[in-house]
Steps between C-alpha positions, in 0.01 A plus 500: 500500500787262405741596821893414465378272803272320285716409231732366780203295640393372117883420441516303837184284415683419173758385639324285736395351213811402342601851333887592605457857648812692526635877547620629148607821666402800737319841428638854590306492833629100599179308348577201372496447136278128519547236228310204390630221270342198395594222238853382419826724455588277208358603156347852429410739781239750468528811745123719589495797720249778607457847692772640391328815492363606828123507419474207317542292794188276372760345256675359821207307602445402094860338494428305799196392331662424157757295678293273661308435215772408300553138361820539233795315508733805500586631827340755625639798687290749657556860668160594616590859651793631348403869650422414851580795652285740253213233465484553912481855427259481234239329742602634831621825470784696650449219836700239301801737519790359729593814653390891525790603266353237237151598543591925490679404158204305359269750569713769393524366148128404503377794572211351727446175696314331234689264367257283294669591182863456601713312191872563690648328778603634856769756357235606218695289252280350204612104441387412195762841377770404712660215219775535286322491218553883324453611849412815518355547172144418510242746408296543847875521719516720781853544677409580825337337792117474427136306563606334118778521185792551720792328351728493760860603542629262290357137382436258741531758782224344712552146697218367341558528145880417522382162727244408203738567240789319682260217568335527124883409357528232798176263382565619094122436435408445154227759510391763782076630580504812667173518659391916473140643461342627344388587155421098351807494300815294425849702431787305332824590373744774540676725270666240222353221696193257443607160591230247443230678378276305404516294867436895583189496282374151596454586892334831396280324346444292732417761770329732246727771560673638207888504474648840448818665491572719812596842290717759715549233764861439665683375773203275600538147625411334220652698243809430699443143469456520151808688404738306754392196402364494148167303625152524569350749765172589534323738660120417550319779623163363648172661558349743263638895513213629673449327826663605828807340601375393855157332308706293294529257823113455437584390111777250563286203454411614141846590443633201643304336227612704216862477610510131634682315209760784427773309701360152371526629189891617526545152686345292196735640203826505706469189619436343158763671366 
């Protein structure tokens, strides 16, 4: 397991060694919403984050990884856990609930107490379709509470995705990674958009992966990025499409590999440019 506590612990040790560690924001149940940052605010920033669905909470520990290992010159923002409260639930069941009203909900709209496959947050919201990004529109939407899909009531209903969007337009990175598993695949673009392409096509190949459009896709985080901003969001989804979500923890070190010089990468051409 990769607990919320853990992250906190990794994003500590970071900071005792020289990374600035701050709060972006809080979750629907209080949790903080940890940062990392390393580099210099001047020049281009470059903004990662993982586990924003529930049971891909082995991206969190990936990010933390990714960060440390990074060298560029940009600066580097990082969001390790943007789903704390559903990664808690994804490892620890109906306990991580803050209160009996909370937990009778959750199980309610699971249906059971196993929670291994939970995408949503703690109100059964799904992030990654909670943007304003054709909200509402995307070919796998739900519209009610539920384990995954649910778009919310309207976009950017849930404290975490309106605190990473808000803090997104606040650093005005030059590219975003959003850190998802699995399936060993790179989506860019959105609708009419596909800024810097072939950047896109030079970290896929990089990382093997190969760089595909997201079809039916909407109000996800990146897309949102794309379309707000007109600039490059990726969404690297690690780990091949067969193995369980909690034994990708087991694979990091090979992914790590793969993945290691996406950010150095993004660092190298906006800093020449």
């Amino acid at each position: 397991m990769y607990s919320y506590e853990d992250m906190c612990a990794d994003a500590d040790r970071l900071a005792s060694k020289g990374a600035n560690r701050f709060v972006v924001g809080y979750s629907l149940f209080g949790r903080e919403l940890v940062g990392l940052f390393k580099g210099s605010t001047d020049g281009p920033q470059l903004l990662v984050q993982g586990a924003m669905h529930a049971r891909e909470w082995a991206t969190a520990e990936l990010c933390v990884r990714l960060f440390e290992s990074y060298d560029g010159a940009a600066g580097l923002w990082c969001v390790p856990m943007a789903n704390p409260d559903g990664a808690m639930l994804a490892q620890y069941g109906i306990d991580s609930a803050p209160t009996k009203s909370d937990a009778e909900y959750l199980l309610s709209l699971n249906g059971g107490d196993d929670f291994s496959l939970w995408k949503a947050n703690g109100r059964g919201v799904d992030l990654n379709v909670n943007f304003p990004a054709l909200w509402g529109t995307g070919a796998s939407n739900v519209f009610a509470p539920a384990p995954s899909d649910y778009v919310g009531e309207h976009p950017l209903s849930e404290p975490c995705s309106r605190t990473l969007a808000l803090f997104t337009l606040k650093v005005q990175p030059s590219a975003t990674v959003s850190i998802h598993a699995r399936g060993g695949v790179i989506y860019g673009g959105f609708g009419c958009y596909d800024p810097e392409k072939e950047l896109a096509e030079r970290v896929a190949e990089e990382c093997g992966y190969p760089l595909l459009r997201a079809e039916g896709s909407a109000g996800g985080y990146k897309d949102w990025f794309v379309a707000t901003t007109a600039r490059l969001g990726l969404t690297v989804e690690v780990g091949d499409g067969d193995t369980p979500y909690p034994q990708l923890q087991g694979e990091l070190d090979d992914i790590l590999a793969r993945t290691r010089n996406v950010l150095p990468t993004l660092s190298a051409h906006y800093v020449a440019q």
